[in-house]
TIZAMI-719459 format. One record per atom (N, C-alpha, C, CB): x negated, y, z; residue number from 1; residue in three letters. Coordinates in Angstrom, 3 decimals, padded with zeros to 6 digits. Glycine has a CB too. Layout:
BEGIN
REC         x         y         z  num  residu
REC         X         Y         Z  NUM     ala
...
//
This chain:
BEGIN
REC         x         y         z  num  residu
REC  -000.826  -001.178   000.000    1     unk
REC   000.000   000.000   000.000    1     unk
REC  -000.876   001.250   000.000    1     unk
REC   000.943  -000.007   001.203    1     unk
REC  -001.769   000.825   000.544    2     unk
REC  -002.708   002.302   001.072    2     unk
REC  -003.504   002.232  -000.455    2     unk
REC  -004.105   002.098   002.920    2     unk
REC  -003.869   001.160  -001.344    3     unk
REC  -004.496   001.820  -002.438    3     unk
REC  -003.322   002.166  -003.678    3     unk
REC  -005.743   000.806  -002.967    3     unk
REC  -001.961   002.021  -003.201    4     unk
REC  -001.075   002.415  -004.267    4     unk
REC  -001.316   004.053  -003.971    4     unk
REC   000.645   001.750  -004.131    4     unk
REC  -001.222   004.692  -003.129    5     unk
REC  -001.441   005.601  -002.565    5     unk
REC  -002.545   006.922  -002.858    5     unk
REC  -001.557   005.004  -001.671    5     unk
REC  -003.779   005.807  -003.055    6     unk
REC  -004.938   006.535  -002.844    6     unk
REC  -004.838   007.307  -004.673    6     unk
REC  -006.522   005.308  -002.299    6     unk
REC  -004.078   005.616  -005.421    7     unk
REC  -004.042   006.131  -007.004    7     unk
REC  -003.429   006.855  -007.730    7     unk
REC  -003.903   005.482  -007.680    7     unk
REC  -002.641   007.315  -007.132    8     unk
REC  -001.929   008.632  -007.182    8     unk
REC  -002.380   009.842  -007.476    8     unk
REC  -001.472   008.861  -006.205    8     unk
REC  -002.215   010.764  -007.962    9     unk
REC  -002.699   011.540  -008.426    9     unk
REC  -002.231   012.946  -008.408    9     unk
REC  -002.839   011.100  -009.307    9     unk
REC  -002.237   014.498  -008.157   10     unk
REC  -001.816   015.468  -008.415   10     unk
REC  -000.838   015.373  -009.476   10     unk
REC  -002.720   016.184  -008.564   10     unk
REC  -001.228   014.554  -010.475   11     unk
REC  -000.868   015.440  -011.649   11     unk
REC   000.520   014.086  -011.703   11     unk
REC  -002.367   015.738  -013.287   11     unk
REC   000.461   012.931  -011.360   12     unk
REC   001.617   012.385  -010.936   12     unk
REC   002.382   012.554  -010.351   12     unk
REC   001.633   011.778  -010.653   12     unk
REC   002.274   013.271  -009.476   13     unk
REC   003.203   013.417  -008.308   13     unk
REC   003.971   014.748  -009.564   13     unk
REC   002.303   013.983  -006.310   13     unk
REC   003.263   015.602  -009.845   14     unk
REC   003.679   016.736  -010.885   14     unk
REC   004.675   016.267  -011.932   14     unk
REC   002.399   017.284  -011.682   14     unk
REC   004.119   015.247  -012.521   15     unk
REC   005.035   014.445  -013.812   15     unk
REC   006.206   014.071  -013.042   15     unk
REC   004.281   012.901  -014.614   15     unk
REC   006.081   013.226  -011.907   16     unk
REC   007.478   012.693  -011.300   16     unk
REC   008.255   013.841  -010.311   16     unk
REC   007.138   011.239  -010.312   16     unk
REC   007.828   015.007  -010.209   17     unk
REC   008.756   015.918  -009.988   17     unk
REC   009.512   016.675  -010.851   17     unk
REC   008.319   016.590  -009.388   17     unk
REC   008.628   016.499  -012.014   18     unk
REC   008.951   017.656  -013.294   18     unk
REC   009.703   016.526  -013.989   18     unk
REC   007.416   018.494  -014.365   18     unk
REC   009.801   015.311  -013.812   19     unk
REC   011.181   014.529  -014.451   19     unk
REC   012.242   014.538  -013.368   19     unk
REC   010.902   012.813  -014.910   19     unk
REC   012.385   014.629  -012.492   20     unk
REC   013.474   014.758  -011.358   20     unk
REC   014.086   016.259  -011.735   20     unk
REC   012.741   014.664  -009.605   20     unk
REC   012.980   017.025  -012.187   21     unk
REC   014.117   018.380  -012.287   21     unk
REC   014.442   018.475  -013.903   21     unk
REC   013.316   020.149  -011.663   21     unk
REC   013.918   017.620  -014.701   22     unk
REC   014.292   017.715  -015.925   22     unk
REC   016.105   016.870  -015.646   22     unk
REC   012.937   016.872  -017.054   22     unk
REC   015.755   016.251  -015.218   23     unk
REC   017.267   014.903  -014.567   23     unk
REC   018.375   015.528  -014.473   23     unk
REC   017.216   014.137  -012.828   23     unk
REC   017.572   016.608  -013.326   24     unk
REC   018.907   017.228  -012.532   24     unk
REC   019.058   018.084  -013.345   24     unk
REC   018.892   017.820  -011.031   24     unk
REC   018.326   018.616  -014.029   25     unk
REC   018.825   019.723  -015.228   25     unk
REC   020.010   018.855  -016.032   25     unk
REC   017.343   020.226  -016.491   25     unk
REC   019.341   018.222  -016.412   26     unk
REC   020.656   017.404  -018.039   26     unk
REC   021.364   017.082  -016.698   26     unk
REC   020.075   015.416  -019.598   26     unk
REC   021.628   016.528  -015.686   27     unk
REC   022.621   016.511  -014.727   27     unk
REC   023.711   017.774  -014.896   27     unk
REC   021.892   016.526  -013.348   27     unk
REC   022.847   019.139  -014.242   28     unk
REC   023.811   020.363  -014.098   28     unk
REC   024.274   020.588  -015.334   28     unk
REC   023.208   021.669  -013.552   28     unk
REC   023.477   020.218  -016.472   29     unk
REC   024.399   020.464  -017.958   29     unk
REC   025.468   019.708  -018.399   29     unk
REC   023.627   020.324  -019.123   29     unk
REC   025.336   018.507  -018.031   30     unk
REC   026.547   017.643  -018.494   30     unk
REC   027.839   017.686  -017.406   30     unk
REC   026.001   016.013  -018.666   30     unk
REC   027.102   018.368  -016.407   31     unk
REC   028.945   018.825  -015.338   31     unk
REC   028.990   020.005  -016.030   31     unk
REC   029.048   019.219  -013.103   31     unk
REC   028.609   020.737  -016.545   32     unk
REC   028.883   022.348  -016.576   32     unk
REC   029.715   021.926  -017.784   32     unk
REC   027.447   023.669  -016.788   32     unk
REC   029.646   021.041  -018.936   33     unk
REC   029.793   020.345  -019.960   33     unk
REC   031.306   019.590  -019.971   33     unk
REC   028.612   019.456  -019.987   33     unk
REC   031.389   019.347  -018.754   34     unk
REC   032.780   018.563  -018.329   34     unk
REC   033.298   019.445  -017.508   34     unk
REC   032.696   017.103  -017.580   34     unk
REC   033.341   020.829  -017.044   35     unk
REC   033.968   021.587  -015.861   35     unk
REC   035.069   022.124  -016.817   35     unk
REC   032.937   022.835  -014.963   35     unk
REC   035.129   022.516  -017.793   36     unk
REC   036.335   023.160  -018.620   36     unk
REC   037.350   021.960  -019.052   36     unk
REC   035.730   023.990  -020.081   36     unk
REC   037.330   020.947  -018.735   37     unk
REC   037.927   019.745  -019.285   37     unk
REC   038.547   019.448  -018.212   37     unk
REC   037.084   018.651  -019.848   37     unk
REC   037.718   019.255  -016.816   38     unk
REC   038.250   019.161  -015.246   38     unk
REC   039.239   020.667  -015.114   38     unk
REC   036.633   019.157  -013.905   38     unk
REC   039.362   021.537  -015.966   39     unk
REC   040.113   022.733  -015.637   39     unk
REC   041.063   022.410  -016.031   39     unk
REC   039.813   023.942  -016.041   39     unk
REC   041.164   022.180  -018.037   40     unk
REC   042.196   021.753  -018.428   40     unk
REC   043.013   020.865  -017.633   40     unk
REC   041.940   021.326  -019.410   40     unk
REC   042.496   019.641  -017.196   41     unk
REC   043.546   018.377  -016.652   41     unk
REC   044.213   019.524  -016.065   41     unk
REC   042.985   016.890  -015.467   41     unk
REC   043.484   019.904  -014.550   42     unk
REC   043.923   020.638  -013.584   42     unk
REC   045.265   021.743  -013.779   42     unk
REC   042.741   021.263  -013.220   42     unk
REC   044.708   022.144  -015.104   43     unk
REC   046.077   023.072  -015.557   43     unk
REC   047.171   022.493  -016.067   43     unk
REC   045.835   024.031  -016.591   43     unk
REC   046.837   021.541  -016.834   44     unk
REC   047.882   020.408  -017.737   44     unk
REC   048.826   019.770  -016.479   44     unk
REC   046.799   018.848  -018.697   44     unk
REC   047.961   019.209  -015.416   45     unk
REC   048.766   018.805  -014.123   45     unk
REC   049.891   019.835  -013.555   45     unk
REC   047.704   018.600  -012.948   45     unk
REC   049.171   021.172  -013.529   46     unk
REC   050.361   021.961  -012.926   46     unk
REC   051.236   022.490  -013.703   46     unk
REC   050.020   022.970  -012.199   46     unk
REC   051.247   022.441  -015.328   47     unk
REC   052.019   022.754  -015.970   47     unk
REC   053.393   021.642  -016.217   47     unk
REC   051.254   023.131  -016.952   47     unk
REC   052.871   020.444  -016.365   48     unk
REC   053.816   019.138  -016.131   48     unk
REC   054.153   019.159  -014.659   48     unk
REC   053.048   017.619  -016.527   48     unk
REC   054.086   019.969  -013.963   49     unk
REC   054.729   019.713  -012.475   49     unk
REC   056.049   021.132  -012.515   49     unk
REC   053.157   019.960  -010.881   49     unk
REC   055.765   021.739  -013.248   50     unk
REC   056.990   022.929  -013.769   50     unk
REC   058.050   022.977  -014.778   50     unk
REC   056.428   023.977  -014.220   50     unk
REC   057.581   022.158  -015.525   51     unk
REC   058.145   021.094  -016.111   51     unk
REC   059.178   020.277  -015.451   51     unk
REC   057.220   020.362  -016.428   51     unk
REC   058.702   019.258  -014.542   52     unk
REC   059.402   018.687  -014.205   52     unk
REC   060.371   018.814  -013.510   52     unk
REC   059.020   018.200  -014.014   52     unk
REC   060.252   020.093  -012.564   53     unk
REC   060.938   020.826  -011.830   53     unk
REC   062.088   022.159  -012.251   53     unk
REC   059.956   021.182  -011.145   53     unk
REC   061.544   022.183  -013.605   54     unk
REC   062.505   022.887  -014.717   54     unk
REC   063.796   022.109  -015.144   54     unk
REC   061.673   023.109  -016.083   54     unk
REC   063.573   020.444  -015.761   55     unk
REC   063.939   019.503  -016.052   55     unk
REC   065.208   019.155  -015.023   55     unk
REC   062.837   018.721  -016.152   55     unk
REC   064.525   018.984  -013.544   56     unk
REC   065.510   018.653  -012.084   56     unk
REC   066.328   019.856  -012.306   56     unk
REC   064.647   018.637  -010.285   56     unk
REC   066.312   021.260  -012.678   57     unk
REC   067.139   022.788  -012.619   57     unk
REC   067.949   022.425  -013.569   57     unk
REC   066.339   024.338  -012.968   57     unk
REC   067.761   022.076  -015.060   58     unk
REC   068.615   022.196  -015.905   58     unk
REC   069.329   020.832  -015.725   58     unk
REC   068.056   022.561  -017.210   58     unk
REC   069.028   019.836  -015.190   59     unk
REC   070.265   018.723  -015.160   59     unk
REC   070.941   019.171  -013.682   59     unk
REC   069.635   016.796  -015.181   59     unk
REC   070.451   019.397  -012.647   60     unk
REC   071.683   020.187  -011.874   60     unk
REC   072.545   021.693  -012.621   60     unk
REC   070.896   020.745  -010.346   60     unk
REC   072.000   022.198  -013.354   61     unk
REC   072.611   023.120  -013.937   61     unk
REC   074.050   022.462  -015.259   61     unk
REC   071.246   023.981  -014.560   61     unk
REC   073.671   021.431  -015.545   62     unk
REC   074.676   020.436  -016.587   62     unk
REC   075.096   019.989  -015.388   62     unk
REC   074.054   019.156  -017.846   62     unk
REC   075.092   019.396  -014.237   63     unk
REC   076.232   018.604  -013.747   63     unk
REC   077.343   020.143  -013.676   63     unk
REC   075.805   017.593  -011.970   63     unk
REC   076.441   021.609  -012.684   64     unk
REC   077.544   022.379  -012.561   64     unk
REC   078.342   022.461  -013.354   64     unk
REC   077.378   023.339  -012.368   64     unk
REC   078.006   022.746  -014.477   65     unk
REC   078.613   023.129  -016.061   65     unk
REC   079.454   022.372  -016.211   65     unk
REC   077.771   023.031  -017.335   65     unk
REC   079.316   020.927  -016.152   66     unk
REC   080.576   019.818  -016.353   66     unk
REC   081.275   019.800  -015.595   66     unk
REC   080.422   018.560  -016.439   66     unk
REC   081.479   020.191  -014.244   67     unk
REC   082.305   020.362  -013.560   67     unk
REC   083.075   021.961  -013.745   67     unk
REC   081.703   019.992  -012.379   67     unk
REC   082.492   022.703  -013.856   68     unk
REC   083.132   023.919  -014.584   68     unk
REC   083.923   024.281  -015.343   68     unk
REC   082.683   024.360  -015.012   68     unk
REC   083.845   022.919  -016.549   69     unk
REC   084.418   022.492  -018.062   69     unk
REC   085.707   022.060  -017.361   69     unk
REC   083.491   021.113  -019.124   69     unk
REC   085.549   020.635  -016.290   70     unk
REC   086.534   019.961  -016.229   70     unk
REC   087.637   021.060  -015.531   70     unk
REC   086.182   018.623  -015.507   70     unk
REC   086.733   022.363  -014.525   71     unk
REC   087.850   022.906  -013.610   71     unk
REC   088.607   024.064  -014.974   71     unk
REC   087.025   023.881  -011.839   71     unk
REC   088.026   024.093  -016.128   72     unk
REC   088.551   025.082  -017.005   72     unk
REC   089.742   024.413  -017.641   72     unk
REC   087.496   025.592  -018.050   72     unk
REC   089.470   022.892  -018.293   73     unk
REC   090.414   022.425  -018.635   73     unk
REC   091.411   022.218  -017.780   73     unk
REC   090.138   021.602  -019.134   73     unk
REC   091.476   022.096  -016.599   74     unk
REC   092.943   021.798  -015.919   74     unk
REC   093.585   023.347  -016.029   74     unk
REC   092.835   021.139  -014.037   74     unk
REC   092.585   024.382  -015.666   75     unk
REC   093.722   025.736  -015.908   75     unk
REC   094.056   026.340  -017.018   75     unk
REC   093.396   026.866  -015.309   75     unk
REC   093.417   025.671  -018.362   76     unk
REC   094.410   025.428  -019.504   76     unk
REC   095.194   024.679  -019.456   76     unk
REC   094.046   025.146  -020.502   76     unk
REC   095.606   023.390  -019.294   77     unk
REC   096.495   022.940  -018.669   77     unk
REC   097.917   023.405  -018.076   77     unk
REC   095.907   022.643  -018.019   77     unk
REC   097.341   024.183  -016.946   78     unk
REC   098.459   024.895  -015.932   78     unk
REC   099.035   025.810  -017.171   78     unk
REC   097.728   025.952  -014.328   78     unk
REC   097.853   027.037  -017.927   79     unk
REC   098.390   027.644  -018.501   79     unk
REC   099.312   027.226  -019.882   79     unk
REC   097.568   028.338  -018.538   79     unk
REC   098.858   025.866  -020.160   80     unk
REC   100.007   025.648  -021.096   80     unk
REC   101.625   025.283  -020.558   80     unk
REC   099.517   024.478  -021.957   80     unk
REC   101.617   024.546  -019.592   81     unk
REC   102.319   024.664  -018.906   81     unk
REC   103.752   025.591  -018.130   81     unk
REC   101.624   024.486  -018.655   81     unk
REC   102.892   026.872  -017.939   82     unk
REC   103.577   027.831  -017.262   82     unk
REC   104.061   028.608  -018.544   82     unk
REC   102.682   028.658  -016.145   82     unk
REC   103.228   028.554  -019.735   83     unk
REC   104.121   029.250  -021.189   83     unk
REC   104.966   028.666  -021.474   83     unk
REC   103.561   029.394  -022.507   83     unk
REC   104.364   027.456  -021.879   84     unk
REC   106.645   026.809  -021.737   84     unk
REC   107.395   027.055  -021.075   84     unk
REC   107.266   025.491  -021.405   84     unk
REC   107.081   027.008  -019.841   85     unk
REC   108.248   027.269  -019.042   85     unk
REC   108.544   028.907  -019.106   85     unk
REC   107.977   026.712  -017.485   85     unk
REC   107.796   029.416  -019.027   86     unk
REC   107.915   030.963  -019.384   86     unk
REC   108.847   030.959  -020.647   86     unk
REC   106.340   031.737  -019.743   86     unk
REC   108.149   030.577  -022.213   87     unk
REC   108.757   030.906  -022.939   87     unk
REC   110.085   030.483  -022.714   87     unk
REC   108.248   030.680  -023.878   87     unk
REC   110.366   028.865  -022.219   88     unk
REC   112.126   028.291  -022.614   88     unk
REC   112.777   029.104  -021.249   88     unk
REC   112.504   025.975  -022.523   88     unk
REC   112.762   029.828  -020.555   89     unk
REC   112.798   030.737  -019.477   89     unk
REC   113.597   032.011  -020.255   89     unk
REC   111.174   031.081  -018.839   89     unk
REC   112.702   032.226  -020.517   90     unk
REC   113.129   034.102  -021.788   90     unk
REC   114.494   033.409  -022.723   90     unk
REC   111.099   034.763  -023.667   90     unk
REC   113.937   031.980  -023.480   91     unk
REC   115.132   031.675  -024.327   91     unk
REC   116.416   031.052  -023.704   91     unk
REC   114.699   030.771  -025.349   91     unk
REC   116.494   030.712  -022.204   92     unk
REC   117.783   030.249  -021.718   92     unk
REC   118.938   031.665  -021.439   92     unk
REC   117.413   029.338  -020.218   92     unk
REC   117.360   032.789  -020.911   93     unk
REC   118.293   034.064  -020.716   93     unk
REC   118.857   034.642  -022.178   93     unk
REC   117.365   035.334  -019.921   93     unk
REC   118.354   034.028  -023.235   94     unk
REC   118.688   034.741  -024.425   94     unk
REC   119.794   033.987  -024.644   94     unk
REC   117.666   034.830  -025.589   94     unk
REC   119.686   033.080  -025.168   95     unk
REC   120.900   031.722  -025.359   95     unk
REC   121.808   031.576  -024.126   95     unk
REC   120.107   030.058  -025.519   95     unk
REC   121.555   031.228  -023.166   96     unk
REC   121.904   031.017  -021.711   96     unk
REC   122.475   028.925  -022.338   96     unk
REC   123.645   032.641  -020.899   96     unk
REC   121.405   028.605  -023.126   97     unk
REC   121.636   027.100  -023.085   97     unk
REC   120.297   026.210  -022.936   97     unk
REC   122.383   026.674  -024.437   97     unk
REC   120.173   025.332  -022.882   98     unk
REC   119.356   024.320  -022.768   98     unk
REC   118.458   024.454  -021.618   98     unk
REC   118.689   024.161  -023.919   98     unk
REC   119.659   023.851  -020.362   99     unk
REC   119.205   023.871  -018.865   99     unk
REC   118.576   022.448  -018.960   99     unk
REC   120.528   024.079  -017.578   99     unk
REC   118.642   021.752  -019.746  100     unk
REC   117.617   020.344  -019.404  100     unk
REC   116.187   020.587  -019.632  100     unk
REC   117.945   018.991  -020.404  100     unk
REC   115.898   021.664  -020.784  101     unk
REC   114.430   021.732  -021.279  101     unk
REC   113.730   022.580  -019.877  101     unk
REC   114.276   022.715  -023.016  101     unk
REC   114.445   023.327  -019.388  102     unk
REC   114.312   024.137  -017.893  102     unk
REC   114.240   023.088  -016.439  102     unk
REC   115.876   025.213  -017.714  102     unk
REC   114.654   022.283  -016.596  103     unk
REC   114.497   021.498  -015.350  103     unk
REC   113.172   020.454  -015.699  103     unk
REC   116.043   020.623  -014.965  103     unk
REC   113.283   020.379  -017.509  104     unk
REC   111.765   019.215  -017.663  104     unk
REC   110.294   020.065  -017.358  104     unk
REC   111.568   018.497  -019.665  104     unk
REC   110.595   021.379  -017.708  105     unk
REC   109.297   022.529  -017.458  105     unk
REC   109.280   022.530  -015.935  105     unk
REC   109.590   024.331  -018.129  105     unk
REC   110.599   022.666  -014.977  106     unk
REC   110.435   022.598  -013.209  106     unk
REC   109.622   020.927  -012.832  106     unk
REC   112.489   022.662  -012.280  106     unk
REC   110.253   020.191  -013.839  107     unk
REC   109.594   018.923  -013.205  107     unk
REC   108.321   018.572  -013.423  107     unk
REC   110.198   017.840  -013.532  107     unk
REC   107.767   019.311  -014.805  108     unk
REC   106.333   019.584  -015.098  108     unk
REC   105.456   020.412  -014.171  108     unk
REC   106.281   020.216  -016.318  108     unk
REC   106.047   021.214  -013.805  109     unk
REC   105.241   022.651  -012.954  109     unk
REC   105.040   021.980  -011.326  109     unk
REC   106.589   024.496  -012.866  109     unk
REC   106.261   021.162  -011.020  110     unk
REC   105.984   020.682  -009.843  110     unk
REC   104.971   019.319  -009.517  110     unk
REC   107.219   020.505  -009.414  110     unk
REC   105.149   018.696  -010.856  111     unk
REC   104.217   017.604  -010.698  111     unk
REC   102.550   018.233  -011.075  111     unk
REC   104.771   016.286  -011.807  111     unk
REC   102.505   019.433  -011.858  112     unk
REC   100.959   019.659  -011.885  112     unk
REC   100.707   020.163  -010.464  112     unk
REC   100.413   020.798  -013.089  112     unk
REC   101.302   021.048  -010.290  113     unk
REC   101.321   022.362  -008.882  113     unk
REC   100.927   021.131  -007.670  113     unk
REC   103.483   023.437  -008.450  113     unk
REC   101.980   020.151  -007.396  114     unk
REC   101.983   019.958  -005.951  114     unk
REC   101.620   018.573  -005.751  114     unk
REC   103.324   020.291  -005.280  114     unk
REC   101.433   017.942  -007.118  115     unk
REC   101.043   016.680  -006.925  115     unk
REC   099.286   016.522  -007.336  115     unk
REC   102.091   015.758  -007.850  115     unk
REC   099.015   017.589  -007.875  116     unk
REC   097.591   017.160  -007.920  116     unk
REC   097.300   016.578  -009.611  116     unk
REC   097.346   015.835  -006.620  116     unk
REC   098.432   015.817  -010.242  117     unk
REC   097.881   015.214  -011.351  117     unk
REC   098.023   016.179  -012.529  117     unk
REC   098.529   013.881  -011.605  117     unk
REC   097.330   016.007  -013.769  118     unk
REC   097.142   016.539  -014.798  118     unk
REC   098.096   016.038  -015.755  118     unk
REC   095.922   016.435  -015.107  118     unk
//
């Protein structure tokens, strides 16, 4: 051991330092080399996380909407409803006939109104 030692040399010890920092050089170059790529992911990650959270907004925003639709169609509904009876209303006072079409519009108005069904 002691003559591995002795054979050593200045100018070795020089060569095997001056390749350790040549190393770590192409080392610091090939991260500096990959640091804009480690950015990208990094950004690509948080952009697919806004995304996804955009995605969760607009399908709770479609359930509201469909329920919105369904609460619009029933008060078209009502409103078709209450024009018949409105209109055959105006025409019984005009005519003063057709009390059956007037009791089928009361039996309509009461079954949307108080029963709940469509």
């Amino acid at each position: 051991m002691a003559d591995i030692i002795k054979d050593i040399s200045i100018n070795d010890l020089l060569q095997l330092f001056g390749m350790i920092a040549i190393i770590g050089g192409g080392m610091k170059y090939l991260v500096s080399l990959l640091d804009p790529f480690r950015k990208l992911k990094a950004e690509v990650g948080a952009i697919k996380d806004y995304i996804t959270k955009d995605k969760q907004r607009l399908d709770e925003g479609d359930e509201k909407m469909k329920a919105i639709d369904k609460k619009i169609e029933k008060q078209d509904k009502a409103l078709a409803v209450i024009g018949l009876a409105v209109s055959e209303m105006i025409n019984h006072q005009i005519t003063g006939n057709d009390v059956d079409a007037l009791k089928e519009r009361q039996r309509e108005l009461d079954e949307f109104f108080y029963s709940g069904k469509e």
